[in-house]
C-alpha positions, 0 to 999 in steps of 0.5 A: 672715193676720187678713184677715176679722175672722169668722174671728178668734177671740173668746178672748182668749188665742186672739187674742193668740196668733194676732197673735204668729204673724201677726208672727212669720211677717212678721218671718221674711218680712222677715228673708229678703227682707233677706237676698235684697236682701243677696245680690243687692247683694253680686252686683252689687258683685262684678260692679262690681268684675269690670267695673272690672278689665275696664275697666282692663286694657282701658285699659292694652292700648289705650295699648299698642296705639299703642306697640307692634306686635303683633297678639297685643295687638289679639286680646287687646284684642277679647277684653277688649272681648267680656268687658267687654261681657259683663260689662257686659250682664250687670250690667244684667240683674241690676239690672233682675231686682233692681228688678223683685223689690224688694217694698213694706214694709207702711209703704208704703215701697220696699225697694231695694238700693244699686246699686253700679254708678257712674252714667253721665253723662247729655248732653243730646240733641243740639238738631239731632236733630227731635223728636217731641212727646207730651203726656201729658194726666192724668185730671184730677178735683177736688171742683168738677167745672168744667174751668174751674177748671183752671190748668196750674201748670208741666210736666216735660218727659223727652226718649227717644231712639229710632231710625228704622229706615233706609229705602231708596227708589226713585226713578222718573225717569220721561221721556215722549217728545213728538213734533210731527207738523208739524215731525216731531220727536221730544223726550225729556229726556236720562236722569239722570247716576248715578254707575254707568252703567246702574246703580241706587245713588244717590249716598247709597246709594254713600256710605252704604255706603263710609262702614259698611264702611270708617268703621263697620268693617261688611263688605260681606257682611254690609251685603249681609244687612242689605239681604237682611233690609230686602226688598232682594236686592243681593249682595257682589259688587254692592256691591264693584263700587260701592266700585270705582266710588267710588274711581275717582271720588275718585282725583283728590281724594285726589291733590290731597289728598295734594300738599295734605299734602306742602305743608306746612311741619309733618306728624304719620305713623304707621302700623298694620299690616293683615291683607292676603290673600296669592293662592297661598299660603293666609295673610295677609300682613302690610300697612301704612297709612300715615297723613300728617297736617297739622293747624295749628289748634294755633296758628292756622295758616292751613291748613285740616286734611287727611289722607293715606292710603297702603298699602304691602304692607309696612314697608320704609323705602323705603316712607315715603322714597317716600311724602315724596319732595319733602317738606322741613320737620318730620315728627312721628313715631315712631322708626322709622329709615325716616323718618330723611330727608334735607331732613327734620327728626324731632320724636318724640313725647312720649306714646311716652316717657310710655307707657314710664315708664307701664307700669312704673308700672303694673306695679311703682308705682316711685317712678322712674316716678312722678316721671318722670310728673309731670315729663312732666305738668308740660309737658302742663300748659304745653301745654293752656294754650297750645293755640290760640295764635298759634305766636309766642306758643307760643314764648315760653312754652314758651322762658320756662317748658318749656325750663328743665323740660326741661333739669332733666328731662334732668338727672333722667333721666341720673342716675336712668341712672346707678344702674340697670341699663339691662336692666331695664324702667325702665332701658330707659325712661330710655334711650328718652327720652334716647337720643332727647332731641334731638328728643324736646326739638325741639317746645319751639323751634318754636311750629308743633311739637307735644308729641306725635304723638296727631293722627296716632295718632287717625287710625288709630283708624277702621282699628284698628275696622275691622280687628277687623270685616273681619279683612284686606284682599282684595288689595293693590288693595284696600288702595290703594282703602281708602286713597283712601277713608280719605282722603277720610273722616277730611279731612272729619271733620277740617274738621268735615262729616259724611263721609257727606253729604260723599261723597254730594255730591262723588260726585254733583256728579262724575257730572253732569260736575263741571269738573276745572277746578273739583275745588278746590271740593270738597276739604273745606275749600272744600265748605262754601263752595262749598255757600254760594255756589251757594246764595246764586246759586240764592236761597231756595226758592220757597214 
């Protein structure tokens, strides 16, 4: 390279040959970093494209999931996950590898590769999350030398997330005994109520792990490693013991909980199976939660939202007869015959009738199914526009406007049935709708009713998690307890409290000996104010 000119020739015909190498080496330098920003772009599209594929699939097996009953689609969907995630990770080196080898130009330009890749949404951080401020003053020299002249013009402001690692402590109570030698007595404050007697977990210590194991879907043997790893020896066992004593302690909340649900005049059910341990036999068994939901906000009902969990150790249709025994009024739900209930009236689910008309389309892009979909569109679109009214005016404009789309789309379906064969998949999703019309159609002539049944189906998402983690239950007790703490964790995330602070004050509130007069106070929608009203007694804190 002409770097030193003492080394330059001083012939003419030397030099100018020198610099047409010189340029010929820097074109052919160039022309191979284009030709490695070409192919690392090209990777990364195929990588896009791989990751989009992936995203797809996954996306059409999780709709599937809530349809169908088939533990063969959950292992595909674990695996899809695991090879999106893969995929994903892999990108991101990729893209960090081609940005650390991009070069400077000798224009004093960056030469960069397109990213392929389609950028996230970036959300603001959340403004309850405490901050930590940083400024990062600059070297700050000028021509004049005086400080004083110094004026800051504005200032940018980049906000990183970052984690804390939990900490766990100890508390000390500590009790010195007095004695009075005159009157010969002894005095000592009593000994704190914990939560297990002669135990060491406090109540967030309890309800932190509760909330892991059954909400996060972390074991408990490997909660047990983590605490190994942080200096902290608590064995599985240990911790089994505290999630015992924690439903113990709930049991009378989810009872009340449960003649809460049972009360009302509307409830959406589902269920999901779980893995469940089977003692003698060396497999699993094959077990049921069930999910029973009440949730008026839709139209400005005056109840407050709660769910309510069971377990049975299978799919009988005695299962839910015992579950709504006493219960009269709609029941939104699947097709299960089981729920088919004196006193009881069904209302099916709009989204299971999509679902059918989608996977064809999905599969096949039949013209049929297309229309379908957007017939069924047409009525989501009436129902987001009335979502949170008052259930009169809900009436009114389903009877006005959803009622005469229906009565068409019916009309649709029955000659659309009529000229294919009900073997096929798309014959068999015209029989679904119409043989299931009636209460398919129920929702349009009730303003409490909802189109579709996706509250309760949400609510056995957090099991769907934890299902993939723990992979089955230990016993049929173990279910029962899962239940009651499912219960408690989706009623509070349902009244919009953080389920963990929740549990950690219920549980702490029962062990210092909470009045069973008094348990209302501490359902979900009344622990707020319950917190309000204790702390306008007890006044601000002292200075």
């Amino acid at each position: 390279m002409l770097t030193d000119s003492q080394d330059l020739p001083s012939d003419v015909a030397a030099l100018r040959a020198l610099i047409l190498a010189e340029r010929a080496e820097r074109r052919a330098e160039q022309a191979a970093s284009a030709e490695a920003i070409a192919a690392r772009t090209a990777d990364l599209l195929a990588k896009q494209i791989e990751i989009e594929h992936l995203r797809a699939m996954l996306a059409k097996l999780r709709r599937q999931r809530y349809g169908r009953s088939s533990e063969k689609l959950d292992a595909e969907i674990d695996q899809l996950e695991l090879t999106l995630e893969d995929a994903e990770v892999g990108q991101a080196q990729a893209e960090a590898k081609n940005a650390e080898q991009t070069q400077p130009t000798g224009q004093g330009e960056q030469q960069t590769s397109r990213r392929p890749r389609r950028p996230a949404v970036r959300k603001p951080l959340p403004d309850h999350l405490p901050r930590e401020i940083v400024v990062l003053e600059p070297k700050f020299t000028c021509r004049c030398n005086d400080p004083s002249c110094r004026t800051k013009i504005r200032e940018e402001v980049t906000e990183v997330l970052e984690k804390i690692p939990s900490q766990l402590k100890v508390i000390r109570y500590i009790r010195p005994i007095y004695a009075c030698r005159a009157c010969e007595m002894v005095t000592q404050a009593p000994a704190p109520d914990l939560p297990i007697l002669k135990g060491r977990p406090g109540p967030n210590l309890i309800s932190y792990i509760a909330i892991a194991k059954y909400y996060d879907g972390l074991p408990l043997y490997r909660q047990s490693k983590i605490f190994e790893r942080d200096g902290v020896e608590i064995e599985r066992m240990v911790l089994a013991d505290w999630m015992g004593h924690l439903a113990w302690w709930i049991a009378p909340l989810v009872e009340m909980i449960g003649a809460y649900v049972m009360s009302a005049l509307v409830i959406h059910a589902d269920d999901t199976p779980i893995k469940v341990l089977a003692p003698g036999k060396g497999r699993t068994a094959t077990g049921r939660f069930w999910i029973y939901v009440v949730d008026e906000r839709p139209w400005v009902g005056e109840r407050a939202p709660a769910a309510f969990y069971r377990y049975s150790p299978d799919r009988k249709g005695e299962r839910p007869a015992e579950h709504l025994a006493g219960f009269s009024g709609f029941l939104q739900a699947d097709a299960y015959a089981g729920y088919a209930l004196p006193g009881i009236t069904h209302v099916q689910c709009m989204a299971h009738a999509r679902r059918y008309f989608f996977d064809v389309f999905d599969a096949t892009k039949s013209p049929v199914a297309e229309e379908a979909l957007r017939r069924i569109g047409a009525l989501y679109a009436i129902e987001a526009e009335i979502n949170g009214k008052p259930a009169d005016i809900r009436l009114a404009e389903r009877q006005a406007r959803a009622v005469p789309q229906l009565t068409q789309f019916k009309d649709w379906l029955e000659g659309e049935r009529r000229r294919l064969s009900l073997k096929s998949p798309l014959g068999k999703a015209l029989q679904y709708s119409l043989g299931r019309w009636e209460a398919l159609a129920r929702y349009a002539s009730d303003g409490r009713l909802a189109i579709d049944n996706n509250v309760a189906e949400r609510g056995l998402r957090t099991i769907a998690v934890t299902r993939k983690n723990f992979l089955f239950l230990g016993s049929d007790e173990g279910g029962l307890r899962a239940a009651h703490i499912y219960t408690m964790v989706e009623s509070a995330r349902l009244n919009g409290l953080n389920p963990q602070a929740y549990l950690a004050d219920v549980i702490d509130r029962m062990a210092k000996g909470w009045p069973r007069s008094r348990l209302a106070e501490l359902l979900p929608w009344n622990w707020s104010a319950t917190k309000v009203i204790e702390a306008a007694a007890t006044g601000p804190p002292a200075a």
